[in-house]
C-alpha positions as YAML, in Angstrom:
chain: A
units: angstrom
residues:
- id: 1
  name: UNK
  ca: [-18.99, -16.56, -5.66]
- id: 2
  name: UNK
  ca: [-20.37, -17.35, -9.14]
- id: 3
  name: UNK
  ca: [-20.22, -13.94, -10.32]
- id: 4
  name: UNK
  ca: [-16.55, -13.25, -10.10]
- id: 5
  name: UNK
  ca: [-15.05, -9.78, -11.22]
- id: 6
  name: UNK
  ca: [-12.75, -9.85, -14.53]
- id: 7
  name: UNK
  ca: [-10.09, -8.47, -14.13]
- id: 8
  name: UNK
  ca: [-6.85, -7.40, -16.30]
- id: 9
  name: UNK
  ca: [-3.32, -6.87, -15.14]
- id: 10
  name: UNK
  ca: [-0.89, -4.49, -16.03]
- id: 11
  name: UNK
  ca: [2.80, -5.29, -15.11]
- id: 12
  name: UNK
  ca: [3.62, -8.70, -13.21]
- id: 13
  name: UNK
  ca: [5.42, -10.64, -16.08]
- id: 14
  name: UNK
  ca: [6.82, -14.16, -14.93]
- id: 15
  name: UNK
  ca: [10.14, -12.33, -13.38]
- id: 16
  name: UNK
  ca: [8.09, -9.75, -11.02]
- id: 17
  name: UNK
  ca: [7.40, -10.87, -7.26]
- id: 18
  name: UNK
  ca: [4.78, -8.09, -6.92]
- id: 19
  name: UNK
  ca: [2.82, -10.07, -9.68]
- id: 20
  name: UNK
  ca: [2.32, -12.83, -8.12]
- id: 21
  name: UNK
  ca: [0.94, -11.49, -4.41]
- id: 22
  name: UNK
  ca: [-1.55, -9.70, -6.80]
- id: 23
  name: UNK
  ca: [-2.43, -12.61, -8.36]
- id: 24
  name: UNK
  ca: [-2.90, -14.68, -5.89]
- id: 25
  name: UNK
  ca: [-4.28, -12.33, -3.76]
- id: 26
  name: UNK
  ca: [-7.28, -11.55, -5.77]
- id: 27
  name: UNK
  ca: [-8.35, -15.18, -5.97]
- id: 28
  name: UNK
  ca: [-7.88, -15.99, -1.91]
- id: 29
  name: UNK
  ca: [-11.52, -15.20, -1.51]
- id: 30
  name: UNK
  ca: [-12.79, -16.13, -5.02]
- id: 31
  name: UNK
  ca: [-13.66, -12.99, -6.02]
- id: 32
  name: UNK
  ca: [-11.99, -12.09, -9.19]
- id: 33
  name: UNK
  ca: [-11.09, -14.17, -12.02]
- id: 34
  name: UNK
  ca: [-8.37, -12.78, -14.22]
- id: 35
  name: UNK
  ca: [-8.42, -13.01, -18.18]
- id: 36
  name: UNK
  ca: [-6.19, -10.21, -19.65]
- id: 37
  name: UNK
  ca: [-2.83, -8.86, -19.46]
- id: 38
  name: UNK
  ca: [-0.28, -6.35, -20.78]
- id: 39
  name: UNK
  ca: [2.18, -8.65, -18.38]
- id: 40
  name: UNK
  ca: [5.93, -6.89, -19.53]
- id: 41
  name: UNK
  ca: [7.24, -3.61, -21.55]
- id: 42
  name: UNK
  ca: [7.98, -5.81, -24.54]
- id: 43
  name: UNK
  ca: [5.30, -7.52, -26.17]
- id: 44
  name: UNK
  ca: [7.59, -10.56, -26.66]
- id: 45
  name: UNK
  ca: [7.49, -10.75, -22.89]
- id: 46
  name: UNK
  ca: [3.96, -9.90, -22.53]
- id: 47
  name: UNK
  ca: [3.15, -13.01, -24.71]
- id: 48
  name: UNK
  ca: [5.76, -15.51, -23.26]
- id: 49
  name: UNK
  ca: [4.11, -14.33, -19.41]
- id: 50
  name: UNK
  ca: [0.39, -14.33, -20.68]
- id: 51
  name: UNK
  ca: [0.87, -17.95, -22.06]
- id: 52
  name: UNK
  ca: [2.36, -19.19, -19.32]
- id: 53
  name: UNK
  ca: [-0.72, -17.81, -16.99]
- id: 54
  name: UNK
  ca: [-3.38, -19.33, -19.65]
- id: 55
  name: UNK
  ca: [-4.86, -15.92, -19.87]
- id: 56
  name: UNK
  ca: [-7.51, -15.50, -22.49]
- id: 57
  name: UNK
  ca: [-6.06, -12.31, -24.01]
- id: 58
  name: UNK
  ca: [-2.77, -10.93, -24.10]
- id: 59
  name: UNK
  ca: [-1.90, -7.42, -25.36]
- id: 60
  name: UNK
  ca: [1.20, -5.67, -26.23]
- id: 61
  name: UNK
  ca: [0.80, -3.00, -24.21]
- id: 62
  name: UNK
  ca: [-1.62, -0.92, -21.63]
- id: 63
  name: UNK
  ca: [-2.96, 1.35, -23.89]
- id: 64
  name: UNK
  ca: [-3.96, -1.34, -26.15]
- id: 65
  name: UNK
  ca: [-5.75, -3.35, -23.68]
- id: 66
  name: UNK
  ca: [-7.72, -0.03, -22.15]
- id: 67
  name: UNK
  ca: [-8.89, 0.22, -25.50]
- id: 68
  name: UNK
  ca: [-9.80, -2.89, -25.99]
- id: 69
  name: UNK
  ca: [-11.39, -4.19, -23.06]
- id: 70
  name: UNK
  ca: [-13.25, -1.06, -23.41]
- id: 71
  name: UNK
  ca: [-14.98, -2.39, -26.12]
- id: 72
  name: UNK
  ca: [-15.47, -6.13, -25.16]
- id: 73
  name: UNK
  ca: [-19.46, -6.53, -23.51]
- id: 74
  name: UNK
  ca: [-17.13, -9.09, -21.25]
- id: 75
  name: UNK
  ca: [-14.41, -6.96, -20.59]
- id: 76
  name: UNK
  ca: [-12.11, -6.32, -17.84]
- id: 77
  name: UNK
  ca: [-14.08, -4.42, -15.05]
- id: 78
  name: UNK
  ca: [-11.19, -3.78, -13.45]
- id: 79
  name: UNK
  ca: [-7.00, -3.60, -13.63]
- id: 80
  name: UNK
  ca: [-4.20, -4.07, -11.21]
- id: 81
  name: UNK
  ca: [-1.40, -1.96, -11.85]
- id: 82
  name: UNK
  ca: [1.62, -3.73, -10.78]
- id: 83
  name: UNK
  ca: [4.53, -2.15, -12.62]
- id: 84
  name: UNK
  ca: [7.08, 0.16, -11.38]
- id: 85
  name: UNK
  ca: [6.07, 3.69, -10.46]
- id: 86
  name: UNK
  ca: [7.23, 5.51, -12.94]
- id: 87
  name: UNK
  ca: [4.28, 3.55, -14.87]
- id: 88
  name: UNK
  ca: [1.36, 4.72, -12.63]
- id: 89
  name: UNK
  ca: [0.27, 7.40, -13.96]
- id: 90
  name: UNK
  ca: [0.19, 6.84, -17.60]
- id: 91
  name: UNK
  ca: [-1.50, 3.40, -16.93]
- id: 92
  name: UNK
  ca: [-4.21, 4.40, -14.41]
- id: 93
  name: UNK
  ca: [-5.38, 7.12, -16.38]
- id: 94
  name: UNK
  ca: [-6.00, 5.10, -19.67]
- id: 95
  name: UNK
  ca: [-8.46, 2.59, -17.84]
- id: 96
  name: UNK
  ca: [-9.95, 5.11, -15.33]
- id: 97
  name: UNK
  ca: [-11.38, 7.48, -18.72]
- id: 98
  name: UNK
  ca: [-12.76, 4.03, -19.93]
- id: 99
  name: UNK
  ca: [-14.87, 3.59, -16.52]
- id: 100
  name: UNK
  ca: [-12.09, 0.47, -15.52]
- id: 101
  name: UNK
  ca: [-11.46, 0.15, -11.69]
- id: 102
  name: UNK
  ca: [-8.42, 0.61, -10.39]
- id: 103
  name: UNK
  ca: [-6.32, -1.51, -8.47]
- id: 104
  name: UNK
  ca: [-2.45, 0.31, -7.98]
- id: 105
  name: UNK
  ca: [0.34, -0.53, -6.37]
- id: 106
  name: UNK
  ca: [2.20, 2.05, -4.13]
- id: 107
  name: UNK
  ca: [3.46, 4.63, -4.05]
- id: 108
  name: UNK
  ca: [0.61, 6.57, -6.03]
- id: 109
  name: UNK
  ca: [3.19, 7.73, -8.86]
- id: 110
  name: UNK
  ca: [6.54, 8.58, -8.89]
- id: 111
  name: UNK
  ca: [6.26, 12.11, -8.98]
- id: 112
  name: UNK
  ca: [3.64, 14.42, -7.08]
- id: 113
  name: UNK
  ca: [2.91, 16.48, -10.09]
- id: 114
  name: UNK
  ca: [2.05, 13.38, -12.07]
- id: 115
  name: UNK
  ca: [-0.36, 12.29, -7.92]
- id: 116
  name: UNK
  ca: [-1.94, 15.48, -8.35]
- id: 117
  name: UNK
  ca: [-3.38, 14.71, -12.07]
- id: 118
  name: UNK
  ca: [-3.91, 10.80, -11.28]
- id: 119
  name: UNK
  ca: [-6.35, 12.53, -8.45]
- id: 120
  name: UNK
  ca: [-7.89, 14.65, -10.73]
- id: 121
  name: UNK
  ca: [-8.27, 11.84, -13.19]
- id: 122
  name: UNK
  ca: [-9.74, 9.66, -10.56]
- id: 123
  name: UNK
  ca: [-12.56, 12.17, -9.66]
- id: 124
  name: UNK
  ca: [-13.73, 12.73, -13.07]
- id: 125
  name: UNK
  ca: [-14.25, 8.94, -13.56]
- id: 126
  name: UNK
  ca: [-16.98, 6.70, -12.83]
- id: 127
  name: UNK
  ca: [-14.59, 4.13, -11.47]
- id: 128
  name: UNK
  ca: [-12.96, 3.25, -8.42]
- id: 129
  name: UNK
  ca: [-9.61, 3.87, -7.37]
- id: 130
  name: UNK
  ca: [-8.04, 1.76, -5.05]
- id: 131
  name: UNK
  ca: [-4.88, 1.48, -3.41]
- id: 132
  name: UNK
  ca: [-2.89, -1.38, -2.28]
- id: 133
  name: UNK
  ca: [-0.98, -0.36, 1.03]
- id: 134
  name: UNK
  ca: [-1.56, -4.10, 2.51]
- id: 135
  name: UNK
  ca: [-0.84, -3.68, 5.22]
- id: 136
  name: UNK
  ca: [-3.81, -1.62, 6.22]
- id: 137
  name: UNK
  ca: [-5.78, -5.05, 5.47]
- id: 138
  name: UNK
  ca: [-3.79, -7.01, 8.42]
- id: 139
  name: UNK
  ca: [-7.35, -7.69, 11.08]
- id: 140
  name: UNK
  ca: [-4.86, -6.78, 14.02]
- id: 141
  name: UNK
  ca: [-3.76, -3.21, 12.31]
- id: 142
  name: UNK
  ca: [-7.95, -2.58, 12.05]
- id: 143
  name: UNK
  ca: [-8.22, -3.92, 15.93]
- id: 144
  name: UNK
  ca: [-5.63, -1.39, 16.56]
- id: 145
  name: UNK
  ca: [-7.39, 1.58, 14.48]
- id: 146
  name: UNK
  ca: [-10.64, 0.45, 15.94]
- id: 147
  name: UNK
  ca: [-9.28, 0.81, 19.37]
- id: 148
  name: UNK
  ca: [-7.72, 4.13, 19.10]
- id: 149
  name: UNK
  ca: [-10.98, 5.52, 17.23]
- id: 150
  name: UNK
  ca: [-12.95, 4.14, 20.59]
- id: 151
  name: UNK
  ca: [-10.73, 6.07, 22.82]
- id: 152
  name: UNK
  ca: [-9.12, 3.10, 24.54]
- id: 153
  name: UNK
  ca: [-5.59, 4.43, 24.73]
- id: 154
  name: UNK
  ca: [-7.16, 8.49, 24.91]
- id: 155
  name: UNK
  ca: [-5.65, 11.37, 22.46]
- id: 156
  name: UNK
  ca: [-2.41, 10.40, 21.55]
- id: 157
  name: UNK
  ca: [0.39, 12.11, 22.31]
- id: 158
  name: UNK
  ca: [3.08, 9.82, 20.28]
- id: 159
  name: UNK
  ca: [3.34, 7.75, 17.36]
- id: 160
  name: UNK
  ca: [6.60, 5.76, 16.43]
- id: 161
  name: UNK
  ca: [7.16, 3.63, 13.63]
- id: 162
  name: UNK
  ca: [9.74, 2.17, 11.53]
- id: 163
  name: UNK
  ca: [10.47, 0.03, 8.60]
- id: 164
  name: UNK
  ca: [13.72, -1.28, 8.31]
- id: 165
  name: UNK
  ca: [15.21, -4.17, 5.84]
- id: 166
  name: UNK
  ca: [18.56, -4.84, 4.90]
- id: 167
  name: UNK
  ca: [18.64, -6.35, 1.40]
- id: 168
  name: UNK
  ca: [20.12, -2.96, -0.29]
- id: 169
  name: UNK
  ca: [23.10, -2.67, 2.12]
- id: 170
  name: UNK
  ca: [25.40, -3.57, -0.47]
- id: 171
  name: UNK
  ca: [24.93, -2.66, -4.31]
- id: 172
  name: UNK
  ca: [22.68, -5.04, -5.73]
- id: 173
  name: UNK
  ca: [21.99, -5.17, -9.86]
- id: 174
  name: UNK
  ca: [19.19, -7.48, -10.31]
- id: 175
  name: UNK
  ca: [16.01, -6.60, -11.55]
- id: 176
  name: UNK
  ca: [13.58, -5.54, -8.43]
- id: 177
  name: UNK
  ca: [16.74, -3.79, -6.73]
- id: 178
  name: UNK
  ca: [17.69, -1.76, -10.39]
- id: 179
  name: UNK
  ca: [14.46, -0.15, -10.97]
- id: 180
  name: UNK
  ca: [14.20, 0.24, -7.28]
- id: 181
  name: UNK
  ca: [17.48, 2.70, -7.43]
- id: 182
  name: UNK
  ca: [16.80, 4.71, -10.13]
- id: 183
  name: UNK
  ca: [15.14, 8.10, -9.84]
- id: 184
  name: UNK
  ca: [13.94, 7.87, -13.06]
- id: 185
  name: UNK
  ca: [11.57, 5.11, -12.16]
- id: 186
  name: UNK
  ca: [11.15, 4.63, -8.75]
- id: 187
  name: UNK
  ca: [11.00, 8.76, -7.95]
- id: 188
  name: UNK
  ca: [12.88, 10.87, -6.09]
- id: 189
  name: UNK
  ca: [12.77, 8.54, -2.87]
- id: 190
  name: UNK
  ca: [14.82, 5.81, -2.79]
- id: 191
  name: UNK
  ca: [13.70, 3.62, 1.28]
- id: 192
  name: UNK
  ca: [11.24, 6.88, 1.67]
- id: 193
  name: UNK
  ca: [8.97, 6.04, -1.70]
- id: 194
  name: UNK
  ca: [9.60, 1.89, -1.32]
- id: 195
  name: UNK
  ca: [8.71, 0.93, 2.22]
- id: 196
  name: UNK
  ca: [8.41, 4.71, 3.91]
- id: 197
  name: UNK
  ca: [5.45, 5.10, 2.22]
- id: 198
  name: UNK
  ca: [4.18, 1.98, 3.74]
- id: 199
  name: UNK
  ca: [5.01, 3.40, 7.17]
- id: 200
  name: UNK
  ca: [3.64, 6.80, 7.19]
- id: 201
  name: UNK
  ca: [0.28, 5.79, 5.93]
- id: 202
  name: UNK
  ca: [-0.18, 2.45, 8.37]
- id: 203
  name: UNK
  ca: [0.68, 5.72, 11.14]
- id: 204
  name: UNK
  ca: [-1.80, 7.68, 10.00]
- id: 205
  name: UNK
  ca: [-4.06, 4.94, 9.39]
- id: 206
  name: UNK
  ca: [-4.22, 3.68, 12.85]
- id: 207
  name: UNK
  ca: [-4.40, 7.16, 14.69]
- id: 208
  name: UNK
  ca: [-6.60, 8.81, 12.36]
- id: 209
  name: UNK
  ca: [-4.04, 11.61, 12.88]
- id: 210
  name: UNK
  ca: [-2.89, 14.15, 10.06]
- id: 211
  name: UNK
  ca: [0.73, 15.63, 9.74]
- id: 212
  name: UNK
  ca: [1.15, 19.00, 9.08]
- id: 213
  name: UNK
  ca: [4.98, 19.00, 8.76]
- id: 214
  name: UNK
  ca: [8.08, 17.14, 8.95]
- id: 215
  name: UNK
  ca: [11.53, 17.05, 8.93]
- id: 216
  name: UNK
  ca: [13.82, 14.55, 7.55]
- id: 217
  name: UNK
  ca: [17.35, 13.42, 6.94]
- id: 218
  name: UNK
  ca: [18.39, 11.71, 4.22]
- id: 219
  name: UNK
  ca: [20.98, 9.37, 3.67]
- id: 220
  name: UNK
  ca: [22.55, 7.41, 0.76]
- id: 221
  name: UNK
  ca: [24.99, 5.64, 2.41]
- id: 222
  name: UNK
  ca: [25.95, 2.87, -0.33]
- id: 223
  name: UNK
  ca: [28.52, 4.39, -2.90]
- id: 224
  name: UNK
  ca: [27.19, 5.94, -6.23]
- id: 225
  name: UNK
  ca: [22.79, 5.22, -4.89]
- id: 226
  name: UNK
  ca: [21.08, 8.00, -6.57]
- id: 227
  name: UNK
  ca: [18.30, 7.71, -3.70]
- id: 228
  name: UNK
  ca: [18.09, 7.44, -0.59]
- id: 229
  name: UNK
  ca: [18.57, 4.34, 1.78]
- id: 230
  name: UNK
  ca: [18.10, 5.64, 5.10]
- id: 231
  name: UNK
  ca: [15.63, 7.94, 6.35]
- id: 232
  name: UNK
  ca: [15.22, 9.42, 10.12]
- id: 233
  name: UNK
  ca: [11.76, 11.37, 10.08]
- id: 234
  name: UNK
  ca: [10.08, 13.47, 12.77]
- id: 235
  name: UNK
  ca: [6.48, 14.56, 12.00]
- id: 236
  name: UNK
  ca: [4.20, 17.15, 13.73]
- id: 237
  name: UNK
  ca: [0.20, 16.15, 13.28]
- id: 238
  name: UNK
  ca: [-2.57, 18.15, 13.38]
- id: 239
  name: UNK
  ca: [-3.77, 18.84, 17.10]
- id: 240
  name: UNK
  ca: [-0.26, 18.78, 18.26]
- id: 241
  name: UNK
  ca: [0.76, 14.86, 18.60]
- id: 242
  name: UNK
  ca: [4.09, 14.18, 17.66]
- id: 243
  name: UNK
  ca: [5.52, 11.16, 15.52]
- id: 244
  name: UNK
  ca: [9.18, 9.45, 14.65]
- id: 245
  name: UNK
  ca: [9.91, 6.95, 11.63]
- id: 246
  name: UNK
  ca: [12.97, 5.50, 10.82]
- id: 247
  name: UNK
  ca: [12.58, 3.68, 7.25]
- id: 248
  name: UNK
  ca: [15.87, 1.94, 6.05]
- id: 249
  name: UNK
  ca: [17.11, -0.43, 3.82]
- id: 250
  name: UNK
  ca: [20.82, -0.59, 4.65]
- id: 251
  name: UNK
  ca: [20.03, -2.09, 8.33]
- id: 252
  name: UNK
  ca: [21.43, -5.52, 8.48]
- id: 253
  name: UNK
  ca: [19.86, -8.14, 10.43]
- id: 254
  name: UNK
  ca: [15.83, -6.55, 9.60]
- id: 255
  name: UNK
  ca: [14.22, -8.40, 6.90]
- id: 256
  name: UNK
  ca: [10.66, -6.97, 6.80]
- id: 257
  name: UNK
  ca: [10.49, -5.19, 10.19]
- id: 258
  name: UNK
  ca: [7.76, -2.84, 10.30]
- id: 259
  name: UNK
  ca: [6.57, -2.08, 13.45]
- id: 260
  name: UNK
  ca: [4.16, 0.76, 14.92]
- id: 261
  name: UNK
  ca: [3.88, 2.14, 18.34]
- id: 262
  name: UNK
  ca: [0.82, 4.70, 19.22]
- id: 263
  name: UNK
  ca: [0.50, 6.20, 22.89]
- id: 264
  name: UNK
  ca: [-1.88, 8.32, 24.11]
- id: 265
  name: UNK
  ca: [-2.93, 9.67, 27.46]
- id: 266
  name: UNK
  ca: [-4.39, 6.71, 28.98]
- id: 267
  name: UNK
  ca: [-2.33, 3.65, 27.46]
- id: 268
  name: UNK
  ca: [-0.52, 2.59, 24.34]
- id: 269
  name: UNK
  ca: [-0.90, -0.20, 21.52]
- id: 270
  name: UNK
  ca: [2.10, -1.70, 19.54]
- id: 271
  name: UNK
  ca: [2.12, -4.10, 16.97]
- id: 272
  name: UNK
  ca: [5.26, -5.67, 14.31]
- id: 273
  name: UNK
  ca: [4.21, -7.16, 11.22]
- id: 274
  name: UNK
  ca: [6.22, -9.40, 11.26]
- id: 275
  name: UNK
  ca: [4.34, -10.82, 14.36]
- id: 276
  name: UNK
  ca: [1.14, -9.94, 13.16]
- id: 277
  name: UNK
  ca: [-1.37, -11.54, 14.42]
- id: 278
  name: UNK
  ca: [-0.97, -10.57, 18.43]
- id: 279
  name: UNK
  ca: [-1.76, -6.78, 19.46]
- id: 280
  name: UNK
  ca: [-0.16, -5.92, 22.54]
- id: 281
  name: UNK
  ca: [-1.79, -2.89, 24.58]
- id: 282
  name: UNK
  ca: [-1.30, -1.21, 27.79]
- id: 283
  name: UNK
  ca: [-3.20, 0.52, 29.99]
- id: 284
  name: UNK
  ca: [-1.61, 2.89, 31.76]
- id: 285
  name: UNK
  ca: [-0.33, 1.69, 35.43]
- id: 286
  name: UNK
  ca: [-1.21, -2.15, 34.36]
- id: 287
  name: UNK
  ca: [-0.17, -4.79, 32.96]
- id: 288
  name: UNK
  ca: [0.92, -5.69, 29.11]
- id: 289
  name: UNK
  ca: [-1.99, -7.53, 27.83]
- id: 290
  name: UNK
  ca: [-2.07, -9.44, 24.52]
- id: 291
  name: UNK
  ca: [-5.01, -9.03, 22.10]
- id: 292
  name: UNK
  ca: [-4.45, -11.91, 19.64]
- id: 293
  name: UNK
  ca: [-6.66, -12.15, 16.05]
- id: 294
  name: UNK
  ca: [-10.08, -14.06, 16.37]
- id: 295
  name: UNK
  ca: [-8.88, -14.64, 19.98]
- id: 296
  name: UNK
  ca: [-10.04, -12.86, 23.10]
- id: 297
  name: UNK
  ca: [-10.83, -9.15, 23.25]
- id: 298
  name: UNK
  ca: [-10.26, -8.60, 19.40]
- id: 299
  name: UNK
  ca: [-13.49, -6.65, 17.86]
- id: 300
  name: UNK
  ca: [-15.29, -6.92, 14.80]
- id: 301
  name: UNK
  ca: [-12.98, -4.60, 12.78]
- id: 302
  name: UNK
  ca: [-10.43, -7.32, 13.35]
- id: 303
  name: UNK
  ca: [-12.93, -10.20, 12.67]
- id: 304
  name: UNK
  ca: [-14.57, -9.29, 9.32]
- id: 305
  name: UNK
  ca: [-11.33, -9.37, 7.63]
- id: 306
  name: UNK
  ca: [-10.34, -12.56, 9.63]
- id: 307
  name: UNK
  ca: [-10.14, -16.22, 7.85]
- id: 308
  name: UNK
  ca: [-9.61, -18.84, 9.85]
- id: 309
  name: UNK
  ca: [-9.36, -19.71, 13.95]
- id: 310
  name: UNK
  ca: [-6.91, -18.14, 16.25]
- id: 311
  name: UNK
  ca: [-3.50, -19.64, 16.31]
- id: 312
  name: UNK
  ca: [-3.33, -20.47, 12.60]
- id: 313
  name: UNK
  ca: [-1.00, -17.60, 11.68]
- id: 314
  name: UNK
  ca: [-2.40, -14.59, 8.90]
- id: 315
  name: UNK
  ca: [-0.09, -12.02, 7.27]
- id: 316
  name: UNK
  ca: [1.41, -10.65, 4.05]
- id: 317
  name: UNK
  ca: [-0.86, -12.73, 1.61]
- id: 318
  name: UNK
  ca: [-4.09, -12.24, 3.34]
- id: 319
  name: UNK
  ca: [-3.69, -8.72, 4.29]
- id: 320
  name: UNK
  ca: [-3.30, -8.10, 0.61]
- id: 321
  name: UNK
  ca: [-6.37, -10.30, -0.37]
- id: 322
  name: UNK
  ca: [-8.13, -8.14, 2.35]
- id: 323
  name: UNK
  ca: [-7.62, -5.04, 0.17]
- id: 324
  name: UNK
  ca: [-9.04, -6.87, -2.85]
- id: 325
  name: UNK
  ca: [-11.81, -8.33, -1.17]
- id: 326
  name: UNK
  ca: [-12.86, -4.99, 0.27]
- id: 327
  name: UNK
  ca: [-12.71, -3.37, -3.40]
- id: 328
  name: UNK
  ca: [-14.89, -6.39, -4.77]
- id: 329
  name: UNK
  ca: [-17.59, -5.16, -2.28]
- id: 330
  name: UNK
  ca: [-17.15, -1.87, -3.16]
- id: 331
  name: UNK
  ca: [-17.30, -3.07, -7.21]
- id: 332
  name: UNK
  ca: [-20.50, -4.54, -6.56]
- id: 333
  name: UNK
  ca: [-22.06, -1.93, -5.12]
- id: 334
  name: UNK
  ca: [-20.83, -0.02, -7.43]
- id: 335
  name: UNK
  ca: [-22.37, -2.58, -9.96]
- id: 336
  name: UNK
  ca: [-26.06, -2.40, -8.28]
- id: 337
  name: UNK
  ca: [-25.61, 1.36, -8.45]
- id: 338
  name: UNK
  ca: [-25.51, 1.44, -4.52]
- id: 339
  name: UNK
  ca: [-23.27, 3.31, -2.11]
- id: 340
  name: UNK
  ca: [-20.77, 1.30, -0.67]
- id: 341
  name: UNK
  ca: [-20.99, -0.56, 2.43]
- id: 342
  name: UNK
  ca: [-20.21, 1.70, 5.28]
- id: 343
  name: UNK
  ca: [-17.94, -0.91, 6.93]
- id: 344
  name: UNK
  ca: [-15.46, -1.39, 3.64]
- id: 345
  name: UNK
  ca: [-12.41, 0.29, 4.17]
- id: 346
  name: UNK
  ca: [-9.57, 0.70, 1.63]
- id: 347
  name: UNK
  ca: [-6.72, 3.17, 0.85]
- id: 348
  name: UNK
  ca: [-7.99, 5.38, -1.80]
- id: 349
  name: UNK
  ca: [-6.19, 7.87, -4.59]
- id: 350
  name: UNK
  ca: [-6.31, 10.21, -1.90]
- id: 351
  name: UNK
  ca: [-3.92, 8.08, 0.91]
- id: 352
  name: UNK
  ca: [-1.78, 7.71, -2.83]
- id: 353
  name: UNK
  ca: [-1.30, 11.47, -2.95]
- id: 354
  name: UNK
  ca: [-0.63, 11.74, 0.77]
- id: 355
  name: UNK
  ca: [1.57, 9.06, -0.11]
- id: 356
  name: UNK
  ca: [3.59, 10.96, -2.64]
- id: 357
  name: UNK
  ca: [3.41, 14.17, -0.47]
- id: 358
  name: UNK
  ca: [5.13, 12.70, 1.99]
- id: 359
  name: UNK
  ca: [8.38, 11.84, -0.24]
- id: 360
  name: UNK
  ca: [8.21, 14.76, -1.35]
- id: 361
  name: UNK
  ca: [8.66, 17.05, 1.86]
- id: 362
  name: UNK
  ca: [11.22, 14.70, 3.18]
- id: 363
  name: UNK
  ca: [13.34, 15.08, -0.12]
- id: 364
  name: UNK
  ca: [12.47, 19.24, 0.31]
- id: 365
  name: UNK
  ca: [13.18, 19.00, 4.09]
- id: 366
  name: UNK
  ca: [16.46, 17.26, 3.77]
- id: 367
  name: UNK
  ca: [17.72, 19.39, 0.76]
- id: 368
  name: UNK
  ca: [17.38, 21.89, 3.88]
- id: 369
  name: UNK
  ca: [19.87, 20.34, 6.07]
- id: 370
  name: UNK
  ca: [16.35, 18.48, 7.28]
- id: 371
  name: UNK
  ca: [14.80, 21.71, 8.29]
- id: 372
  name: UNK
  ca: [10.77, 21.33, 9.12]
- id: 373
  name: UNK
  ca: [8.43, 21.53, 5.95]
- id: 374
  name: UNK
  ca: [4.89, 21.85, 5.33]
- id: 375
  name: UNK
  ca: [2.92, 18.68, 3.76]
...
């Protein structure tokens, strides 16, 4: 592509992982190039990070750069937002009133007050707002959706899923694990807000369901955590199917371990990201049978976001660049003043504010002795 999107970043100095997936994410399929930054929450930083990238411009801070790039004829079209959540908000809104895309890390915000006006802010802009739950990008997660939305497995009666790691078991004081812990920054929900999030949506992402209510217990089990590390989560969705998740960060042994399983009246579907490109689904009263990406028996929902043969392995990098590539289509129709293409599918400020609704109830529900709460 000759025509590449600019795009700014705010957040994702040299010492932030996240920074990096963005970054290189966006340029897997060539479709951005990125030439600003407001990298760090000190200018100094901002500078040292920006140099060290070769970016074109550098500012001191987000505000700045909205401003800015507002005013350049070749300014940013669009941001990522990379920073911790506590930074959201403030960030999204400056470049959204400008008519700046939106690219955001999750969880939405970390507060659902501060969800509810990001939403409102979104919907009185011109731009886009997009979401990066990755994992909704992975071609075997949309075989799966595709499936269920086809009726292969019938109405579903149960959906499990969990997310545990085990890197927060002990008390950890380095950067990404700090901020992590804090309620100031990261919210009210410690595993619930970091990788629960993550769960609940891929759930409702691949059934198409909606919860109504949950009920959750808590648990901080390390000495002196301020947020929770353990969650145990039963939902109800609309139209009476019932779900589990389990998201932990205290479970030694899991590394990145999120895994779904959906069944419905006439089979069931399971899939582990960690595995990620097989699919394994089962009729009911047959045999297991393994859908594997570009391979036999995987559809075009799993193809179109698909880059390269069966066998080579795809995951965390590509189901992120998946999510960028599908906002780049929806930039350029945005761009030709079109609608956008009926087959691009992204998590929106909307999933964001489910998102946030979610770590909400479960930190209402389990104030409650983890009595059942309405979403």
């Amino acid at each position: 592509m000759t025509d590449r999107i600019r795009l700014g970043m705010v957040g994702g100095g040299n010492d932030a992982f996240i920074g990096a997936v963005h970054r290189i994410a966006s340029r897997i399929d060539d479709q951005y190039e990125l030439v600003a930054g407001a990298l760090s929450s000190t200018p100094e930083k901002s500078r040292e990070s920006g140099a060290a990238l070769g970016l074109p411009r550098v500012y001191d801070d987000f505000k700045q750069m909205a401003i800015r790039e507002a005013r350049r004829k070749d300014g940013i079209e669009a941001v990522s937002i990379v920073t911790p959540n506590h930074v959201h908000y403030a960030a999204a809104r400056e470049f959204l009133k400008r008519g700046i895309h939106v690219i955001c890390d999750k969880p939405l915000t970390s507060t659902l007050a501060d969800a509810k006006k990001l939403v409102k802010a979104a919907e009185a802009s011109d731009a886009l707002f997009v979401l990066t739950h990755n994992y909704t990008g992975y071609p075997m997660v949309r075989q799966a959706r595709a499936m269920v939305a086809a009726g292969e497995i019938g109405a579903i009666r149960v959906v499990q899923v969990e997310y545990p790691q085990d890197w927060l078991t002990i008390e950890q004081d380095f950067k990404q694990a700090e901020w992590r812990t804090d309620p100031a920054r990261s919210g009210a929900g410690g595993s619930t807000g970091d990788i629960g999030t993550h769960a609940y949506n891929l759930a409702c992402f691949i059934s198409g369901l909606t919860a109504s209510e949950l009920a959750a217990d808590l648990d901080a089990f390390v000495p002196g955590r301020r947020v929770d590390d353990n969650a145990h989560v039963m939902l109800r969705f609309e139209g009476g199917a019932k779900g589990m998740l389990w998201s932990s960060q205290v479970a030694p042994g899991n590394e990145n371990a999120l895994r779904i399983r959906i069944y419905g009246e006439t089979g069931g579907l399971e899939w582990a990201q960690e595995d990620p490109n097989y699919l394994w689904h089962t009729p009911f009263g047959e045999p297991k049978r393994l859908i594997t990406r570009n391979g036999a028996g995987a559809g075009e929902a799993a193809a179109r976001v698909s880059r390269i043969p069966p066998g080579h392995p795809e995951g965390y990098l590509e189901g992120f660049a998946t999510i960028y590539s599908e906002a780049a289509q929806a930039i350029h129709a945005h761009r030709a003043g079109e609608a956008t293409p009926a087959d691009v599918v992204y998590p929106t400020v909307m999933d964001g504010l489910k998102g946030v609704q979610f770590v909400d109830a479960c930190v209402r529900s389990s104030q409650r002795n983890a009595a059942w709460v309405a979403l």
